[in-house]
C-alpha positions as a Markdown table, in Angstrom:
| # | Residue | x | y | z |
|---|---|---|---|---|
| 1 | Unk | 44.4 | 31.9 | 54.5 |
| 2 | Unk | 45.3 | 29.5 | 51.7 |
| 3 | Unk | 47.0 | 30.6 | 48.9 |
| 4 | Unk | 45.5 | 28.9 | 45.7 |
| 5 | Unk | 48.3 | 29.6 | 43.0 |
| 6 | Unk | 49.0 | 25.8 | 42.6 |
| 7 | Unk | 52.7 | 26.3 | 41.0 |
| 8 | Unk | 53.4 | 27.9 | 44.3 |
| 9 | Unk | 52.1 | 26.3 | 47.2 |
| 10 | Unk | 55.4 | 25.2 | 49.8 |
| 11 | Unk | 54.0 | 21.9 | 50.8 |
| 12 | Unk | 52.3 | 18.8 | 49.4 |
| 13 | Unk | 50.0 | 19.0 | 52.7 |
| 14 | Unk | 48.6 | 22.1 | 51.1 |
| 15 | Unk | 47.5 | 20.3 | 47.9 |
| 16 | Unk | 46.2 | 17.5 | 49.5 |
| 17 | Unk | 44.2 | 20.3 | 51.8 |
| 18 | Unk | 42.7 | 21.5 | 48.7 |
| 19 | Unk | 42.0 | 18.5 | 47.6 |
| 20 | Unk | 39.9 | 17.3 | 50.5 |
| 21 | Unk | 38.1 | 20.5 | 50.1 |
| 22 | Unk | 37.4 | 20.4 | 46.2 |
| 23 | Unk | 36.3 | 16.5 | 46.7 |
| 24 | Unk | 34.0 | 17.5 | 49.9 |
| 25 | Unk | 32.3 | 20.1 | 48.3 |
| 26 | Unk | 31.9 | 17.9 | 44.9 |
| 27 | Unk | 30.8 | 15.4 | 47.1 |
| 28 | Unk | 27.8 | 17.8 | 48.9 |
| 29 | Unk | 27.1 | 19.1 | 45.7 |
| 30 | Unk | 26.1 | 15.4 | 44.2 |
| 31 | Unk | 24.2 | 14.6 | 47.8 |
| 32 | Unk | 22.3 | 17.4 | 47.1 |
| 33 | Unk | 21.5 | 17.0 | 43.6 |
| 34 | Unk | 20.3 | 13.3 | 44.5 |
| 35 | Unk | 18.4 | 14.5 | 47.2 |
| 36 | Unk | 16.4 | 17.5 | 44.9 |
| 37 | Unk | 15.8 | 14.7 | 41.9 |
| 38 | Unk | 14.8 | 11.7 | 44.4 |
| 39 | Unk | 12.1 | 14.1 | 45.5 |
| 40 | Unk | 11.3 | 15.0 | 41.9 |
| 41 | Unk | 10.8 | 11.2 | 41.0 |
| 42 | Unk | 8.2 | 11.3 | 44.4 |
| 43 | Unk | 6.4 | 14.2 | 43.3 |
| 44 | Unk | 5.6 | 12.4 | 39.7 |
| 45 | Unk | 5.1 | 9.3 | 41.0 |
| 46 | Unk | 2.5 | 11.1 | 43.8 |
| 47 | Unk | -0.8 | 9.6 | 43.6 |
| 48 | Unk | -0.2 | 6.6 | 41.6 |
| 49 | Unk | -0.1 | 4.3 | 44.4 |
| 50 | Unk | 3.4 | 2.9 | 42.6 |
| 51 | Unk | 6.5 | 4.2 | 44.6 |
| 52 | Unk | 8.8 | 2.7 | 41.6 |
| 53 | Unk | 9.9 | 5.0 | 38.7 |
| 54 | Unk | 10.2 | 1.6 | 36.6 |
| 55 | Unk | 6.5 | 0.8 | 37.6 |
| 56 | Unk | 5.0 | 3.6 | 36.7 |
| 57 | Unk | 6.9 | 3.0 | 33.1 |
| 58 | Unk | 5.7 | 0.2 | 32.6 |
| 59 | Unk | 2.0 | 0.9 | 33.6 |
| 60 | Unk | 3.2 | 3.7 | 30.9 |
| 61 | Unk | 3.5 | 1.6 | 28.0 |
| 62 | Unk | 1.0 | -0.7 | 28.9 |
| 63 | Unk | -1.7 | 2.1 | 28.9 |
| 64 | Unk | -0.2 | 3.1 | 25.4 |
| 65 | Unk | -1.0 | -0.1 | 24.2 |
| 66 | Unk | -4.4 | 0.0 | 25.3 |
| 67 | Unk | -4.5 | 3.5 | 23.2 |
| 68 | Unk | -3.0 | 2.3 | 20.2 |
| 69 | Unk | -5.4 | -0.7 | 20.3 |
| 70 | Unk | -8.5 | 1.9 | 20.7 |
| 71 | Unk | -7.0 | 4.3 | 18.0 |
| 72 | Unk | -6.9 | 0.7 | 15.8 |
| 73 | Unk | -10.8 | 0.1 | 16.8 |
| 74 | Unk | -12.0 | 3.0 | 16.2 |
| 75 | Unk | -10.4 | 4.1 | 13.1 |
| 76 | Unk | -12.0 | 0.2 | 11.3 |
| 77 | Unk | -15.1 | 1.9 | 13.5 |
| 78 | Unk | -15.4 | 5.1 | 11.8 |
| 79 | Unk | -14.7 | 3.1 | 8.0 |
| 80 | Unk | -17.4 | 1.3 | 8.4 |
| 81 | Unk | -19.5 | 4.2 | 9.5 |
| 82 | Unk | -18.4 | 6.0 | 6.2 |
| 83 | Unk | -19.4 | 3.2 | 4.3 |
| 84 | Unk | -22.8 | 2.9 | 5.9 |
| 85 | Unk | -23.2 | 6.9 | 5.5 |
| 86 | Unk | -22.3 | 6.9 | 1.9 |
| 87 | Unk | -25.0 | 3.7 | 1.5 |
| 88 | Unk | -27.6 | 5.5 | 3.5 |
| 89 | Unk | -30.7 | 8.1 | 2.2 |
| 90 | Unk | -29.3 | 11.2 | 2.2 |
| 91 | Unk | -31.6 | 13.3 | 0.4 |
| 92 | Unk | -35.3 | 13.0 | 0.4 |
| 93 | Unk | -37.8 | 15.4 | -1.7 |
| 94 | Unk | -41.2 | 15.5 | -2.5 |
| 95 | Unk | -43.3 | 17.4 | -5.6 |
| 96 | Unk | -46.6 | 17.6 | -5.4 |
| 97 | Unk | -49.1 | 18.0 | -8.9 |
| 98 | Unk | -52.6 | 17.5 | -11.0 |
| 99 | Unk | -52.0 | 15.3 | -13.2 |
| 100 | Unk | -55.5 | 16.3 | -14.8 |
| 101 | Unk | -54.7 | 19.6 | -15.2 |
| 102 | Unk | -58.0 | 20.6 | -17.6 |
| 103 | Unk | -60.5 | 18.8 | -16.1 |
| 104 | Unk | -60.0 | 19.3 | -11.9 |
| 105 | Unk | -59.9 | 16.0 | -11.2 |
| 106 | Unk | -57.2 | 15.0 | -8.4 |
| 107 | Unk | -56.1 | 18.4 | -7.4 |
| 108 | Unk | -52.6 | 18.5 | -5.9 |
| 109 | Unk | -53.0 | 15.1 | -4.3 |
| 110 | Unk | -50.9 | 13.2 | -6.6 |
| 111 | Unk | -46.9 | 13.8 | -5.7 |
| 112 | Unk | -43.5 | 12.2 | -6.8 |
| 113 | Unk | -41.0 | 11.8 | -3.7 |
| 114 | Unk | -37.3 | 10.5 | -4.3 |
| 115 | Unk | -34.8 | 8.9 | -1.8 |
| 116 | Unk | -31.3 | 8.9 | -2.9 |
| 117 | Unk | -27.9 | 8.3 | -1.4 |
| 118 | Unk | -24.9 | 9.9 | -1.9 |
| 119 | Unk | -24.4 | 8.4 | -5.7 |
| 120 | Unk | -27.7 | 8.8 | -7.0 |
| 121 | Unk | -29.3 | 5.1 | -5.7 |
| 122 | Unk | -32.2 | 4.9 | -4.7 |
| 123 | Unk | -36.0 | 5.3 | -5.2 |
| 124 | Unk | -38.6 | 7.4 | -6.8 |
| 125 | Unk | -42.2 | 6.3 | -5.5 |
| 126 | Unk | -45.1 | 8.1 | -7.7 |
| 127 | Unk | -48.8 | 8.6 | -6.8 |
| 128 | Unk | -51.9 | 9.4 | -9.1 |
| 129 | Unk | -54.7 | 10.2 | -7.4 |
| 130 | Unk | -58.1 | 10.5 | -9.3 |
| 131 | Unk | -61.7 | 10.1 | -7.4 |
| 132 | Unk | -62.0 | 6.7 | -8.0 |
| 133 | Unk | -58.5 | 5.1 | -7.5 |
| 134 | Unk | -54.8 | 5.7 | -6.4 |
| 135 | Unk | -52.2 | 4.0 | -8.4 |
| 136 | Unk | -48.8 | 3.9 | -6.4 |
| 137 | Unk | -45.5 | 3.5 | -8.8 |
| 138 | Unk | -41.7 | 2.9 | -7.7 |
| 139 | Unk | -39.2 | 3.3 | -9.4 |
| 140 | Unk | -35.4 | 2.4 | -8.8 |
| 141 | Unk | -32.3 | 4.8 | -9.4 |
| 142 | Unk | -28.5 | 3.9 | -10.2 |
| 143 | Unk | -26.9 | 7.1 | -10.2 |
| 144 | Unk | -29.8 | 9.4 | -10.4 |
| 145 | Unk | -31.2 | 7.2 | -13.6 |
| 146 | Unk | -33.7 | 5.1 | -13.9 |
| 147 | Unk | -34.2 | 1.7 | -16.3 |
| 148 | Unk | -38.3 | 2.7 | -16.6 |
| 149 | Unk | -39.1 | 5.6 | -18.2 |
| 150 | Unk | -39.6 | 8.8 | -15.9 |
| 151 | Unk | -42.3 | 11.2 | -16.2 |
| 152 | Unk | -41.7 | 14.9 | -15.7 |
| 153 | Unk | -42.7 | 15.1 | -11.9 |
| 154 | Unk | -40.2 | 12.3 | -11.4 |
| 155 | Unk | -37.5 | 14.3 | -13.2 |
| 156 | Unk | -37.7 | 17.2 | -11.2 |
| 157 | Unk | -38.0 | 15.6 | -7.9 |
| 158 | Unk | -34.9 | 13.4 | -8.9 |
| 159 | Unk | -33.2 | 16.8 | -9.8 |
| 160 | Unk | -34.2 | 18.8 | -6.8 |
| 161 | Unk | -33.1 | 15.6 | -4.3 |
| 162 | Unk | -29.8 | 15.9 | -6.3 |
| 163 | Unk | -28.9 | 19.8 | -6.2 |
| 164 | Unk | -30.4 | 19.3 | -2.3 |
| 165 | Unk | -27.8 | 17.1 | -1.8 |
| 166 | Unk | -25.5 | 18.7 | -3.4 |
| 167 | Unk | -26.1 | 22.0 | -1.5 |
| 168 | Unk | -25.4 | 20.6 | 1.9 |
């Protein structure tokens, strides 16, 4: 056997047998490690038809720009859905009333029904009905006002299609 103690080995033949050794073994070790991570590479690569590591990065980054573009499209997508939403009816309510209380004329056939959107704009259309006619009124809202003067009915419904809202 080989004594390993370099400070006393006899002859330079024994160092340079150790050497061989220690570089041989390096040597297998690296073969190996080459061997195990070239079969790595193939087992990521498997089933992208591309047998190059530098392919498959660049299909990499190409299909991240394709992403980013998407994320880009459909975030301007979803703003303008927001700003559509926030534009759109989001609360509808009706109240229905006599408006000849004493006399039984109409019954509950007359009604007030408002259409808002998320800021108060919108519509309040009215109906009177008597025997002999129906008169239809609309009337427009900025923020849950209205320029024309509002009668009670139109209030409330205004009111309820605003707490409705609000509730949701």
């Amino acid at each position: 056997m080989y004594n390993f103690d370099l400070y006393h080995l006899k002859t330079p033949m024994e160092i340079e047998t150790i050497l061989i050794y220690t570089l041989l073994t390096v040597s297998l070790v690296l073969i190996f490690w080459i061997i195990r991570l070239e079969r790595k590479i193939k087992l990521f690569t498997l089933g992208t038809g591309i047998g190059n590591f530098e392919e498959l990065l660049k299909l990499l980054r190409r299909d991240l720009g394709v992403l980013n573009q998407w994320k880009t499209q459909s975030a301007d997508s979803f703003r303008i859905i927001d700003e559509k939403l926030r534009k759109s009816v989001r609360s509808v309510e009706t109240v229905r009333f006599n408006p000849f209380k004493g006399t039984g004329a109409g019954g509950n056939q007359s009604f007030a029904t408002a259409f808002i959107n998320e800021k108060g704009d919108g519509v309040v259309f009215s109906s009177l009905h008597a025997r002999d006619r129906v008169s239809i009124f609309s009337k427009s809202l900025k923020g849950f006002v209205s320029e024309h003067e509002l009668s009670e009915e139109e209030k409330e419904v205004i009111e309820k299609a605003k707490s409705a809202y609000a509730n949701k």
